[in-house]
GUSE-349325 format. One line per field, with one value per residue (C-alpha): x, y, z. Coordinates in steps of 0.1 Angstrom, whole numbers, plus 5000, padded with zeros to 4 digits. Layout:
! residues N
xx = c(X, ...);
yy = c(Y, ...);
zz = c(Z, ...);
***
This chain:
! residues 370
xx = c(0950, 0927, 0947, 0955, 0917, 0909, 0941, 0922, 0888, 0906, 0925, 0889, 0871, 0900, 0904, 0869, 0869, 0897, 0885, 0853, 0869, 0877, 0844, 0820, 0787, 0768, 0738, 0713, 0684, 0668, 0655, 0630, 0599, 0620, 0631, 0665, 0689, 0720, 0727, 0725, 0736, 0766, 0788, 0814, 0843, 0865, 0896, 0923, 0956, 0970, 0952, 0992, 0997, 0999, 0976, 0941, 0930, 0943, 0922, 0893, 0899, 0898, 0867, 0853, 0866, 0848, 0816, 0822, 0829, 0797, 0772, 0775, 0765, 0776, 0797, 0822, 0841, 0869, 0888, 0922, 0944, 0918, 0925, 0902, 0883, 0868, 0879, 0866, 0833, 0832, 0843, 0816, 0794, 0806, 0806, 0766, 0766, 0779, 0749, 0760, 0730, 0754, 0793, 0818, 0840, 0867, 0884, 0874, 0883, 0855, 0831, 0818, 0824, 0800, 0775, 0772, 0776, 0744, 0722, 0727, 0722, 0689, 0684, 0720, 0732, 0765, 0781, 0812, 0839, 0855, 0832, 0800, 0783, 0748, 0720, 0687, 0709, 0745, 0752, 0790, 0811, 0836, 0853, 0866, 0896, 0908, 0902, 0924, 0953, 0952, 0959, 0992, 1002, 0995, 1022, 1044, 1046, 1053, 1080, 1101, 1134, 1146, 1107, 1104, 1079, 1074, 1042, 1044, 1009, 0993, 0969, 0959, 0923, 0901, 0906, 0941, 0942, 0919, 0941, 0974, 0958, 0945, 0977, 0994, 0969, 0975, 1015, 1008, 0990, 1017, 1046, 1034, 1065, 1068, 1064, 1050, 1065, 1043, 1059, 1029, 1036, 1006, 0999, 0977, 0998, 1035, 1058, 1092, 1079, 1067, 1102, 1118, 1096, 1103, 1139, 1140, 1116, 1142, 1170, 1155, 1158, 1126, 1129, 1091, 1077, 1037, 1028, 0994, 1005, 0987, 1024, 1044, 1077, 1082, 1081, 1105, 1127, 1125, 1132, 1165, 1176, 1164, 1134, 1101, 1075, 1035, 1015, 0979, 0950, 0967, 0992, 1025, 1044, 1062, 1078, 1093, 1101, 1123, 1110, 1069, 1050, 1011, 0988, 0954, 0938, 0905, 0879, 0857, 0841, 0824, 0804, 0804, 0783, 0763, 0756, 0750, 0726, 0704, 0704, 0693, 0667, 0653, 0659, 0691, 0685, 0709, 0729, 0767, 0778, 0805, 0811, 0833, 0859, 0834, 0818, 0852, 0855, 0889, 0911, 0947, 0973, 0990, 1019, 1051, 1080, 1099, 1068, 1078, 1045, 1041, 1031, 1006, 0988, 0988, 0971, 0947, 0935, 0928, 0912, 0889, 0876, 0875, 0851, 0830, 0825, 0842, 0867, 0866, 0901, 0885, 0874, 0885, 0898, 0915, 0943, 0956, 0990, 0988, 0973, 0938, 0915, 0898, 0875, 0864, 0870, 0840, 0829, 0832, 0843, 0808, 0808, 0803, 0836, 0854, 0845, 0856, 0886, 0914, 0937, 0964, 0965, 0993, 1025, 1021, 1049, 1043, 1018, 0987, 0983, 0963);
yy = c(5132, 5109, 5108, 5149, 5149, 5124, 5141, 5174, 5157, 5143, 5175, 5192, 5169, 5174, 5208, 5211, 5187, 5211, 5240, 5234, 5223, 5256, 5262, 5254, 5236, 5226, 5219, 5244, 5237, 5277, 5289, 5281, 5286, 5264, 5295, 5294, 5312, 5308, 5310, 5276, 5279, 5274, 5293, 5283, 5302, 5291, 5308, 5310, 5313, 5298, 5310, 5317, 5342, 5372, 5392, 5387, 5349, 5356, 5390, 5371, 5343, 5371, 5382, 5344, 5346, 5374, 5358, 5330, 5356, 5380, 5350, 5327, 5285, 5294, 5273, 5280, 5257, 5269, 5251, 5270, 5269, 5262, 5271, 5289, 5267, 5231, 5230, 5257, 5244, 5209, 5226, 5252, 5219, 5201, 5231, 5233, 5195, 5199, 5223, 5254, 5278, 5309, 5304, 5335, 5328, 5351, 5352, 5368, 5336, 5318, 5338, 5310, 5282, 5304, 5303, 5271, 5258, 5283, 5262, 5231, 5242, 5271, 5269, 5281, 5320, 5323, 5354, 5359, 5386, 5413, 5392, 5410, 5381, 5374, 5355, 5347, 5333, 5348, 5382, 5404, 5421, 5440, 5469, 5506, 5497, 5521, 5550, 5538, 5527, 5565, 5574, 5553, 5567, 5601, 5591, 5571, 5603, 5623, 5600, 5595, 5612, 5595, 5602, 5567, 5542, 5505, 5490, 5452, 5440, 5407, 5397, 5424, 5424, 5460, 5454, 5458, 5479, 5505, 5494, 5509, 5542, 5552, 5545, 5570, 5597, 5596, 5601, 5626, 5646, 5646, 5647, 5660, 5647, 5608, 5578, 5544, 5516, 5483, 5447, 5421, 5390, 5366, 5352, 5363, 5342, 5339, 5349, 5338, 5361, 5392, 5394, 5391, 5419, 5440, 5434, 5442, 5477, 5484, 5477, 5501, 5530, 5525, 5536, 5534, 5500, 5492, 5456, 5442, 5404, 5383, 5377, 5398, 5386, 5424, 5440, 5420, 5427, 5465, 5463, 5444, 5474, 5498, 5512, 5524, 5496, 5499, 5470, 5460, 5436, 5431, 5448, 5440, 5455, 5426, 5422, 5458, 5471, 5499, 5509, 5498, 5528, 5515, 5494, 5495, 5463, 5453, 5445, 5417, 5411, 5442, 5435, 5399, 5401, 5426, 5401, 5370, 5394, 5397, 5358, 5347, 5373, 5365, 5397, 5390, 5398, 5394, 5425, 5444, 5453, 5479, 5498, 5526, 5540, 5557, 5519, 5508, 5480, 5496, 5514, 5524, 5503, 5525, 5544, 5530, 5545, 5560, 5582, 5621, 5640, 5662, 5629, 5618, 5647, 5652, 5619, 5622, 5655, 5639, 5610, 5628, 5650, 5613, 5598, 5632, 5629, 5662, 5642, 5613, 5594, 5595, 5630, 5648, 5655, 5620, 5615, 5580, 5572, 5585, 5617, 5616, 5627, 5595, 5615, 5652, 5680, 5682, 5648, 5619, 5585, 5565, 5528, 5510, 5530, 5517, 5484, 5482, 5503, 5491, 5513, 5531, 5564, 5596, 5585, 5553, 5532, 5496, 5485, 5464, 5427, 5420);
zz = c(1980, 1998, 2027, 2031, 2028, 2060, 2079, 2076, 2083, 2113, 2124, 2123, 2145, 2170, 2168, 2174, 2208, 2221, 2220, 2227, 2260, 2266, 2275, 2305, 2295, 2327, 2325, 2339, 2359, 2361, 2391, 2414, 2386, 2364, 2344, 2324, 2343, 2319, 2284, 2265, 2229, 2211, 2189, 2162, 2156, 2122, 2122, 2088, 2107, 2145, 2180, 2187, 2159, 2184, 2151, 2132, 2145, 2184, 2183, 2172, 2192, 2222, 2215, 2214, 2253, 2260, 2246, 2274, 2302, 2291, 2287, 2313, 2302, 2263, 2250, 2218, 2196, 2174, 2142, 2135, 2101, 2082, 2047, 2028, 2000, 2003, 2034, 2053, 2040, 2058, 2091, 2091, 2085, 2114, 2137, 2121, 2133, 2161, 2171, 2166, 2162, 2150, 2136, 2128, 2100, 2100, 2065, 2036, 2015, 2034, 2015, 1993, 2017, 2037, 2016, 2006, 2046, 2050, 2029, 2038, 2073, 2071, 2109, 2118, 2111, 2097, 2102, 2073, 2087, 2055, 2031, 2010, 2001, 2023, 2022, 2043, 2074, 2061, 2077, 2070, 2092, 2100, 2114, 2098, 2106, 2080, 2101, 2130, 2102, 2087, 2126, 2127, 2095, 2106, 2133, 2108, 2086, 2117, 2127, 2094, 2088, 2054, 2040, 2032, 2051, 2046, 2042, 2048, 2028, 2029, 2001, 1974, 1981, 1989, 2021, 2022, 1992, 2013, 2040, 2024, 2009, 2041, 2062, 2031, 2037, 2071, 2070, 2039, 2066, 2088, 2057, 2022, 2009, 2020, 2001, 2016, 1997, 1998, 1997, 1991, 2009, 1992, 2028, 2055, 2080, 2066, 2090, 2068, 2042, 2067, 2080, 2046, 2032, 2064, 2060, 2020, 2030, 2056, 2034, 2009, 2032, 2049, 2086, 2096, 2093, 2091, 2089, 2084, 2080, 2110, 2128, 2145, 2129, 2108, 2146, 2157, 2124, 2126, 2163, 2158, 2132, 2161, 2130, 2141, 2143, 2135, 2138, 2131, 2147, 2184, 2203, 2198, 2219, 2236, 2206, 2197, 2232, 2225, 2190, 2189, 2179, 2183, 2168, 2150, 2168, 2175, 2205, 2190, 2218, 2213, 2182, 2190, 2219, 2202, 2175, 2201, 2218, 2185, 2180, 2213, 2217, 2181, 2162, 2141, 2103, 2075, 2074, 2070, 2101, 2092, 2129, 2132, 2160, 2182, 2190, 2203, 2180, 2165, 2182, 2185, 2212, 2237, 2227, 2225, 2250, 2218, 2209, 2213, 2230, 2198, 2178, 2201, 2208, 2172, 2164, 2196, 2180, 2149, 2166, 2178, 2146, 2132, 2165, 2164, 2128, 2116, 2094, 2071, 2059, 2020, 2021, 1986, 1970, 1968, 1938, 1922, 1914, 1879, 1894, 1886, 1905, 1923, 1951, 1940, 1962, 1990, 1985, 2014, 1994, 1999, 2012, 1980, 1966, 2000, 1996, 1957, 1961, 1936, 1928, 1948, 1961, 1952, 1977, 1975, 1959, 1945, 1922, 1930, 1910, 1887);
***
């Protein structure tokens, strides 16, 4: 135990040198009235899964880049695999050490590690991506990215011929839970009669288990599959069977050339900056951020070549009622598996039932853990 301790310790502090490498930290002299011309902060970035996982951590680890290339002089450092508990803890306190004034930890199961990092450290900000825990220096974030998944399922549902989609899940949290039901209402839309099977995979970053869930969904009779595990390895398993292929957090394209759909991926760097922006100029206060579709934070990826016209004009269409706020994924009325009635006709699902969601909507087929 000892020594899995000190090898993490170890792998920290060098993970820490490396990517802070990355990033070019001259020192800056201002102009000619001695005024500071460049940015000189730094910010952490603590990420659960590998830079390399073409998904969640190399989206964020994207929008870390773009902070370097909109701020000139700032300087980021980055820890990846680090797993969520004890751990995650002592590297938000050595990227705190280090001198980070502001750190983006970007798994939910950092929550607590988030927390306790903050108050040891007051003077830096902390900023805890999916999480809904804050504090005086711990702001949330995150994106609605169930709007842009209810798009690719509108295009799943549209897509289908057996009536039976695959849902390749990660960890049964709301999130994901929201996640799935929105992706359902969305190929609903487009298919009363479809079913969206879910496979939970207990992993954010498992790619042995994505493709075996992918293959098992496929096997099933599944010819659509959606995957929102952090690798790409269920694209590459549907493309080998010549199925549809939705992915989430980056595109994936490369890795699905003949049957990639889209994608619901992010642009960090757009609320990232926005957030660095607040911190340097001294108006950052503890807050959700919780940005929509029309900020550009979530989007869909560029059609695949296998996409028929029909589908995409259908999903631009409904893009659009989403961006101009005429439509809402959780408008009612909304039904659970069992058939009662979750959301009530003419009612908009509110944040605080979003964030808590638990059950599974009408269409879906699986069950959600305990």
């Amino acid at each position: 135990m000892l020594l899995t301790r000190m090898t993490v310790v170890l792998l920290s502090v060098v993970l820490l040198s490396a990517c802070g490498d990355q990033a070019s930290h001259k020192e800056d002299k201002g102009d000619e009235a001695g005024n500071p011309t460049k940015v000189d902060r730094k910010v952490g970035f603590i990420y659960v899964g590998p830079i390399g996982d073409a998904g969640w951590t190399f989206a964020h680890d994207q929008g870390r880049k773009a902070l370097e290339s909109r701020f000139p002089g700032l300087q980021t450092m980055c820890v990846e695999n680090v797993k969520e508990g004890a751990d995650a803890e002592r590297v938000l306190s050595k990227l705190a050490q280090e001198g980070c004034t502001l750190v983006f930890a970007t798994s939910f199961g950092y929550m607590d590690a988030v927390l306790a990092a903050a108050e040891r450290f007051p003077a830096t900000v902390f900023m805890h991506a999916t999480g809904f825990k804050r504090a005086a220096n711990v702001g949330t974030y995150f994106g609605r990215a169930y709007q842009t998944i209810c798009l690719a399922g509108l295009a799943g549902g549209a897509l289908t011929t057996s009536g039976k989609i695959g849902y390749v899940a990660p960890v049964p949290i709301p999130e994901v839970i929201r996640h799935v039901n929105a992706f359902t209402l969305g190929a609903r839309e487009a298919n009363p009669s479809c079913t969206v099977h879910v496979v939970w995979t207990n992993a954010w970053y498992d790619p042995a288990a994505e493709k075996d869930a992918a293959r098992s969904l496929m096997d099933a009779g599944c010819d659509v599959i959606m995957s929102e595990g952090d690798s790409p390895a269920p694209i590459q398993a549907a493309e080998e069977r010549g199925i549809f292929a939705i992915g989430y957090n980056s595109d994936s394209r490369a890795f699905a050339p003949t049957k990639y759909v889209t994608a619901a991926i992010w642009d960090w760097g757009v609320l990232y900056s926005r957030i660095v922006e607040e911190v340097l100029a001294g108006v950052w206060k503890s807050e959700d951020y919780w940005w929509g579709m029309e900020t550009g934070l979530t989007t869909l990826a560029d059609w695949g070549p296998a996409v028929p016209e029909d589908v995409r004009q259908l999903v631009a269409s409904r893009q659009q009622d989403i961006v101009d706020g005429r439509f809402d994924v959780f408008d009612g009325p909304v039904f659970r598996q069992d058939g009662t009635r979750a959301i009530p006709a003419d009612t908009r699902a509110t944040d605080v039932e979003l964030l808590g969601m638990t059950y599974f909507v009408q269409g879906v087929v699986g069950t959600v853990p305990k």
